[in-house]
C-alpha positions as CSV (number, residue, x, y, z in Angstrom):
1,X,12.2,0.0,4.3
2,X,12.1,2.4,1.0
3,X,10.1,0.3,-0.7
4,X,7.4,1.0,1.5
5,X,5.0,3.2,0.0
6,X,2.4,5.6,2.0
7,X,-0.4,7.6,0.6
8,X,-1.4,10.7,3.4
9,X,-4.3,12.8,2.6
10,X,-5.1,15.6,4.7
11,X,-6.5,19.1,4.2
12,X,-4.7,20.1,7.5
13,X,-1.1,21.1,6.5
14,X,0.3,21.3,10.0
15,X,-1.3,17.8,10.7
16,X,0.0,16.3,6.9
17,X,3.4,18.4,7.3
18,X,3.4,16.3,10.8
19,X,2.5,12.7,9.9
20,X,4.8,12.7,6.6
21,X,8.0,14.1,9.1
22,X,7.5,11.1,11.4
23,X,6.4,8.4,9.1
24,X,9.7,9.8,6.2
25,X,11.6,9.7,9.7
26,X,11.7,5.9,10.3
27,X,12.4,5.4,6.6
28,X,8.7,5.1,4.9
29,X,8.4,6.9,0.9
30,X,5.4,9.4,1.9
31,X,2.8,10.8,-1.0
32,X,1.0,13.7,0.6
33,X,-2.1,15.6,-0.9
34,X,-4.4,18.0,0.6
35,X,-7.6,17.7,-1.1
36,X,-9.4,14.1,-2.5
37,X,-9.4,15.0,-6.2
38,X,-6.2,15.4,-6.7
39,X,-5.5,12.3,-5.0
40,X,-7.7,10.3,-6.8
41,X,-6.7,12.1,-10.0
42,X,-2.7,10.8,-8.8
43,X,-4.3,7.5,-8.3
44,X,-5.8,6.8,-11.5
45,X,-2.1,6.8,-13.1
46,X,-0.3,5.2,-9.7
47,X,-1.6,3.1,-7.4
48,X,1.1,1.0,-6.0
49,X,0.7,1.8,-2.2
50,X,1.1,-0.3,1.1
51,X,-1.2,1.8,2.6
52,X,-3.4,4.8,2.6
53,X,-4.0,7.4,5.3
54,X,-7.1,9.1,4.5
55,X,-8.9,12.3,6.0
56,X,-12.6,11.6,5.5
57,X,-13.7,15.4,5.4
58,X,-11.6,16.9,2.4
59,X,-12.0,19.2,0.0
60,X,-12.9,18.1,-3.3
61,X,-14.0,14.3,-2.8
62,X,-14.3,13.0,0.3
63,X,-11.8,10.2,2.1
64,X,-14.3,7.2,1.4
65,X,-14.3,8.0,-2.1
66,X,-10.5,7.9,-2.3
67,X,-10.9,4.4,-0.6
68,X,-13.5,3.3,-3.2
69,X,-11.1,4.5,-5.8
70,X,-8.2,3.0,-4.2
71,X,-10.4,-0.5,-3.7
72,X,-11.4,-0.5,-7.4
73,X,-7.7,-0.2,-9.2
74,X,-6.1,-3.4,-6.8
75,X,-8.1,-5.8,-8.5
């Protein structure tokens, strides 16, 4: 299951500190960030996840404009 790849973004460290534990735990390749910008920033260069976990109030940008991001590179 390593080649399953998980973005987390959370502002919340004990919540994102949580969440990557569990999810790293059963064998999933976790990216955490704690604010939208530098998220996106990560995401403009790699964007080759199975799935995004998004906070929607972050600092920074928020978690739907990560998505819309996100969205716009997998075409």
């Amino acid at each position: 299951m390593a080649d399953n790849r998980i973005l987390l973004v959370e502002d919340d460290h004990s919540i994102s500190d949580t969440v990557a534990l569990n999810l790293r735990y059963v064998g999933y390749e976790v990216m955490v960030f704690g604010d939208g910008s530098a998220a996106a920033a990560y995401l403009a260069q790699d964007h080759s996840f199975d799935l995004a976990l998004l906070d929607i109030m972050l600092p920074g940008i928020d978690g739907m404009e990560v998505c819309r991001r996100l969205k716009g590179q997998s075409t």
